[in-house]
N, C-alpha and C positions, 0 to 999 in steps of 0.2 A: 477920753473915750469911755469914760464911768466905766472902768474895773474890765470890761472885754480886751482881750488878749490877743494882738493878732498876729499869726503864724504863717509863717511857709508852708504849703500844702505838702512839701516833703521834707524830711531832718536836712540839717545844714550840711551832713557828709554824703547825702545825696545828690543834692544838689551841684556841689563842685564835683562829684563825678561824672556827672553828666555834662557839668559843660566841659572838665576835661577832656574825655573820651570823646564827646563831641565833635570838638574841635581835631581831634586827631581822624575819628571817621570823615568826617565831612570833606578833612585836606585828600585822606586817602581816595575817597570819592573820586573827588575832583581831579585829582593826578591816574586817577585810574583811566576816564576819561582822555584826558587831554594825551596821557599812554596810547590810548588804545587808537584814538587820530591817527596820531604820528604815524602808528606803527600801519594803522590801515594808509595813509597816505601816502608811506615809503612804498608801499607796494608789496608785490609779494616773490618771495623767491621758490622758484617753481623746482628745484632742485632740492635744496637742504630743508624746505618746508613740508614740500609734498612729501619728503623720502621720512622725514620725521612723522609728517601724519599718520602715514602707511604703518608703520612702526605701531605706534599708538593702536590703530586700527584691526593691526594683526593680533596686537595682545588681548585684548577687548574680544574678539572673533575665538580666542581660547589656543593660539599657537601660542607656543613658550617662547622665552627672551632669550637669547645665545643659543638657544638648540635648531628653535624653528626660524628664530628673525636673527638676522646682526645687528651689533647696537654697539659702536665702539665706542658707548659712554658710561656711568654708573648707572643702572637699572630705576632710581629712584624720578628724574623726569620722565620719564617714559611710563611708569606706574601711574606718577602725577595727572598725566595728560591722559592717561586713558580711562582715569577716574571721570574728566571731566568729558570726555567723550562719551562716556557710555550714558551718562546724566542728562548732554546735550546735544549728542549727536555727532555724527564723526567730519566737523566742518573746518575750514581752516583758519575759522575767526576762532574757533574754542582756542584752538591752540596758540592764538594772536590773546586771546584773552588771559589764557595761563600765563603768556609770557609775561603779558603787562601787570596779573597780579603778582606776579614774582616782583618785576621792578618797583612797583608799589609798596610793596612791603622791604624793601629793601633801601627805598627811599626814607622811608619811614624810620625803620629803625635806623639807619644815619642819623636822622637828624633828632631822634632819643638819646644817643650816642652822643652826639654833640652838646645837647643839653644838659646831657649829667658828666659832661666834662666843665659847663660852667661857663658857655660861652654862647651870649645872648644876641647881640650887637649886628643883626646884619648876615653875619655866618652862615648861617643855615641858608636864607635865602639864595646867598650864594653857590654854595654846596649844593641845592637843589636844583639847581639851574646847569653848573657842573653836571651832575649825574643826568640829568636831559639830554645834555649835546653830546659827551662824551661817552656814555653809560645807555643806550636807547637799548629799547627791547631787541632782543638779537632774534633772528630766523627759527632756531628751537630753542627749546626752553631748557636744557643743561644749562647752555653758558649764563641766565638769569639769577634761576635756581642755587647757582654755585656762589655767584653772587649774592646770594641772599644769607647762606649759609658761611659764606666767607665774612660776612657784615657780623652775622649772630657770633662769630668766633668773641668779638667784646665785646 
């Protein structure tokens, strides 16, 4: 190629970030999705869901948590969801949606988890599939949430 140089249009630590993280947005993607199915699929529960939204909805509206609403959970999904309420509106798919990015991310870092334990072979797939049938997004988002935070413990 008489002395012309040719180059990656961006450095080579670039570039493997990108298809790392990549790959890790795109699964996340995809499982967020396939989450959010399920979870509109299963249906809705008009009792633990509705009384969660309401929650949500009353904090968002400027009543207080334990003075004005009951919440006999830790304060931080209820915070979560009414972040995402006020952004999209106080619907019952936001909160189907928080849940699912809970389980999502929760997914996720399992199977980081598992990786930097050094086990490559099939696992994960497995594991993910696990967390699907046994582990689905639950009616509020505490029990996800907790889950997620119960994962980041390793």
């Amino acid at each position: 190629m008489s002395g012309i140089k040719e180059e990656c249009p961006c450095p080579a630590n670039t570039c493997s970030f990108i298809v790392r993280y990549g790959f890790w947005f795109f699964s996340g993607l995809c499982l967020f999705f396939l989450g959010f199915f399920i979870s509109i699929a299963d249906g809705i529960n008009m009792a633990d869901a509705s009384w969660f939204l309401q929650v949500a909805h009353r904090v968002t509206s400027g009543d207080v948590l334990y003075r004005d609403v009951f919440f006999g959970a830790t304060p931080l999904s209820v915070y979560l969801t009414a972040l995402f309420t006020t952004i999209f509106g106080t619907e019952i798919l936001v909160v189907k949606g928080v849940m699912v990015l809970c389980f999502v991310l929760t997914v996720l870092l399992s199977c980081r988890i598992v990786q930097l334990l050094g086990v490559t072979q099939g696992f994960p797939f497995i594991m993910v599939m696990a967390l699907i049938v046994y582990a689905p997004p639950e009616c509020a988002v505490y029990q996800p949430l907790a889950n997620l935070f119960f994962m980041g413990c390793f």
